[in-house]
matplotlib code that plots the C-alpha trace (Angstrom):
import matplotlib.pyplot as plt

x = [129.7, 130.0, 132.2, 131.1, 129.3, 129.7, 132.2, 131.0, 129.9, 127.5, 126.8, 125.8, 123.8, 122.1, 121.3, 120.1, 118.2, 115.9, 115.7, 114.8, 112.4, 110.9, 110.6, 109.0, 106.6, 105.6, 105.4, 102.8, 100.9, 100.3, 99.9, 97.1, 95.2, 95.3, 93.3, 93.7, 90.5, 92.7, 91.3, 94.4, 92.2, 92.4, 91.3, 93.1, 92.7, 94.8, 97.4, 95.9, 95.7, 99.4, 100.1, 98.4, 100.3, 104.0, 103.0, 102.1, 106.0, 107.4, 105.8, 107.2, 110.7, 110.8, 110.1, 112.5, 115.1, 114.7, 115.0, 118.6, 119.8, 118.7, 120.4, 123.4, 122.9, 124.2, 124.4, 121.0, 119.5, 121.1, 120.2, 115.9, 116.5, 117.7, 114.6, 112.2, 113.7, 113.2, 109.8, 109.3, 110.0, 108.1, 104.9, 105.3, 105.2, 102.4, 100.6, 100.9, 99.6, 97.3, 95.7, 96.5, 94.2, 91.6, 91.2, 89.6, 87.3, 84.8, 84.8, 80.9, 79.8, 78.3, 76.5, 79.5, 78.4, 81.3, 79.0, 78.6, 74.8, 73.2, 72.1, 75.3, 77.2, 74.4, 75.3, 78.8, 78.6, 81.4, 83.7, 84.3, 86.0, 88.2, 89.0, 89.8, 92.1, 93.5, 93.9, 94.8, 97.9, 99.0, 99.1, 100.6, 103.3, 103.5, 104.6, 107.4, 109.1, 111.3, 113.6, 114.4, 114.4, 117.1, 119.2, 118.6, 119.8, 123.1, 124.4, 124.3, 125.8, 128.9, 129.0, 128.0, 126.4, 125.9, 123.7, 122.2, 120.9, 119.9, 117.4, 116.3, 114.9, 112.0, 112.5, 111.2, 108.4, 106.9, 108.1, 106.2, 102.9, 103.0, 103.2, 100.9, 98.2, 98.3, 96.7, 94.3, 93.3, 93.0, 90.7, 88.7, 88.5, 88.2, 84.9, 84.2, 86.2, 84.1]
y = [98.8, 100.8, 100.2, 99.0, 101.7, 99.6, 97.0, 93.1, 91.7, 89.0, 88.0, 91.8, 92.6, 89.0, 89.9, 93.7, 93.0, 90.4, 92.1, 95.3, 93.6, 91.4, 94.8, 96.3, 92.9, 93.4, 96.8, 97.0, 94.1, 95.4, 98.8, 97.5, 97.1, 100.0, 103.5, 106.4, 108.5, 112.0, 114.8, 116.2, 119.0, 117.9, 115.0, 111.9, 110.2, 112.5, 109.8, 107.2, 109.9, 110.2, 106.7, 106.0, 108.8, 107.5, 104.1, 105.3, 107.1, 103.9, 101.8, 104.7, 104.7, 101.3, 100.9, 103.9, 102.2, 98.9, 101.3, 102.7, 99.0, 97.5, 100.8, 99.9, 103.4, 102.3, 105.9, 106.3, 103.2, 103.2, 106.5, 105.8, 102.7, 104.7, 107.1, 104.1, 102.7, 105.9, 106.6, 103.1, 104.5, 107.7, 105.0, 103.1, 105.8, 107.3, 104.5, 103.8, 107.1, 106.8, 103.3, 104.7, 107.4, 106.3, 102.8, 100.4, 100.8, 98.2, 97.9, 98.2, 99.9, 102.8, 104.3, 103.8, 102.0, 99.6, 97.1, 95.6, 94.9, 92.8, 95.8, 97.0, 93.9, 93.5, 97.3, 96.3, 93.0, 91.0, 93.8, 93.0, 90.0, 91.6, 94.0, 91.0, 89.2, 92.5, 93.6, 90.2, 89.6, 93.0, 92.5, 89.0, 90.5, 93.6, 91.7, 89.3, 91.5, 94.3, 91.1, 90.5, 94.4, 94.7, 91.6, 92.7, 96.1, 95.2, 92.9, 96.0, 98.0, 95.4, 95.2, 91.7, 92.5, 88.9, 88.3, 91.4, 90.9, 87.1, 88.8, 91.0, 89.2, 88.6, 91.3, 93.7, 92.3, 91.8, 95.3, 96.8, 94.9, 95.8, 99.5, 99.1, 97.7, 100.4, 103.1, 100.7, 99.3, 103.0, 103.6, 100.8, 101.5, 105.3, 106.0, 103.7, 106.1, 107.8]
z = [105.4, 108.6, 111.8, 114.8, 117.3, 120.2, 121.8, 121.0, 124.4, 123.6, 127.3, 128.6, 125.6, 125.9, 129.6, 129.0, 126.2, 127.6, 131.0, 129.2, 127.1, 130.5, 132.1, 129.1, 129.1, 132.3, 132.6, 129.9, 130.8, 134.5, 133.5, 131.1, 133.7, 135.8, 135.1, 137.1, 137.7, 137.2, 134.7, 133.0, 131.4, 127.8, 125.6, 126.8, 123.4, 121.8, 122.9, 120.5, 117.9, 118.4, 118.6, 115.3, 113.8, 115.2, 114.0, 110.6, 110.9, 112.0, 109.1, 106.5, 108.5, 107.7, 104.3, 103.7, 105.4, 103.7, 100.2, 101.5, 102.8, 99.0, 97.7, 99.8, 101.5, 105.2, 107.1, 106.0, 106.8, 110.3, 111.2, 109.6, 112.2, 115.1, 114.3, 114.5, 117.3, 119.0, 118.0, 119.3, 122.9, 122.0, 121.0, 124.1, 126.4, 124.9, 124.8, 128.5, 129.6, 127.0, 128.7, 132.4, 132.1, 129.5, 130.4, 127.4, 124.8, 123.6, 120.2, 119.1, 122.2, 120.8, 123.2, 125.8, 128.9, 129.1, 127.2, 124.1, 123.6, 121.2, 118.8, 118.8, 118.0, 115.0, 113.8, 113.2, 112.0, 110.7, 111.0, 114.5, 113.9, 111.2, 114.0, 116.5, 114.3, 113.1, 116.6, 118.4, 115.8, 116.6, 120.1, 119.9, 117.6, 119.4, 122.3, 121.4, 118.7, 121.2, 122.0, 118.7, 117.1, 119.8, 118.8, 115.5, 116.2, 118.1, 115.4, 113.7, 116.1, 116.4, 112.6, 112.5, 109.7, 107.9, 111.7, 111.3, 107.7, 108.7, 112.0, 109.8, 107.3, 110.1, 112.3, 110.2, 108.5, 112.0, 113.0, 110.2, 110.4, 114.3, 113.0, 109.8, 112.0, 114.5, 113.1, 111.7, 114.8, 116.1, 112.9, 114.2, 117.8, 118.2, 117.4, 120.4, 122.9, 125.5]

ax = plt.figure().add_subplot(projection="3d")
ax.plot(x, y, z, "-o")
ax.set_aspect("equal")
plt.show()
């Protein structure tokens, strides 16, 4: 096993990791809802492109990290975990900018008026509730699972490793559905973007 990287302080981490997350929360949530009307001179959904793309890395970060934990490979797994965790902040700053300046896509609305007409809900059929239920897990998941990735992480980091392994164990099956989904949910949405 490794040593601790940090000094145990239950209380701090505790109160940093759920203001961080709050923050975070919030952040993303207001944000959401905000476009700015600025041209930056190239295509804005090359941010979703990306986003798919460090998701997809996340997802196989993951896995390869689970393979070095099973294969009692520690160094390794911690350092594919600190490369997830910071393609996480990467993905989240991307896909900020990303809704800040391209606002939201309909899924169905082909022709790209904002609305979803009857023809075009008929073209895609029963897909678009596969890409709701798809897309609304994602979200829901994608939302409550920073708190406990960072929980998860600092057991690590103090070398409370039995914690660690017990967070884990749903940690990061929710993790990697969150990041599995992504780019599917792009695949989905993006020929919808205008």
């Amino acid at each position: 096993m490794l040593e601790a990287s940090i000094e145990k302080n239950d209380k701090k981490a505790k109160q940093l990791i759920w203001i961080f997350s709050t923050v975070v929360f919030v952040a993303v949530v207001l944000l959401s809802n905000v476009k700015l009307n600025v041209d930056p001179g190239f295509d804005i959904h090359i941010f979703a492109k990306v986003n798919a793309y460090i998701n997809a890395t996340i997802a196989f970060l993951l896995l390869a990290a689970l393979l070095s934990v099973k294969n009692r490979k520690y160094r390794q797994h911690k350092n594919l975990m600190i490369a997830a965790l910071i393609l996480s902040i990467i993905f989240l700053v991307s896909y900020i900018a990303h809704h800040l300046l391209a606002g939201e896509a309909k899924f169905g609305d082909a022709n790209h008026n904002g609305i979803v007409e009857e023809a075009e809900a008929l073209a895609v059929g029963s897909t678009r509730y596969i890409y709701y239920i798809i897309l609304a897990t994602h979200i829901f998941l994608a939302a409550v699972i920073l708190p406990f990735i960072l929980f998860t992480a600092y057991r690590a980091m103090i070398a409370e490793f039995p914690a660690h392994k017990k967070l884990a164990r749903y940690t990061w099956p929710l993790w990697f559905y969150v990041a599995v989904t992504g780019p599917v949910i792009y695949y989905f949405i993006s020929p919808y973007y205008y």
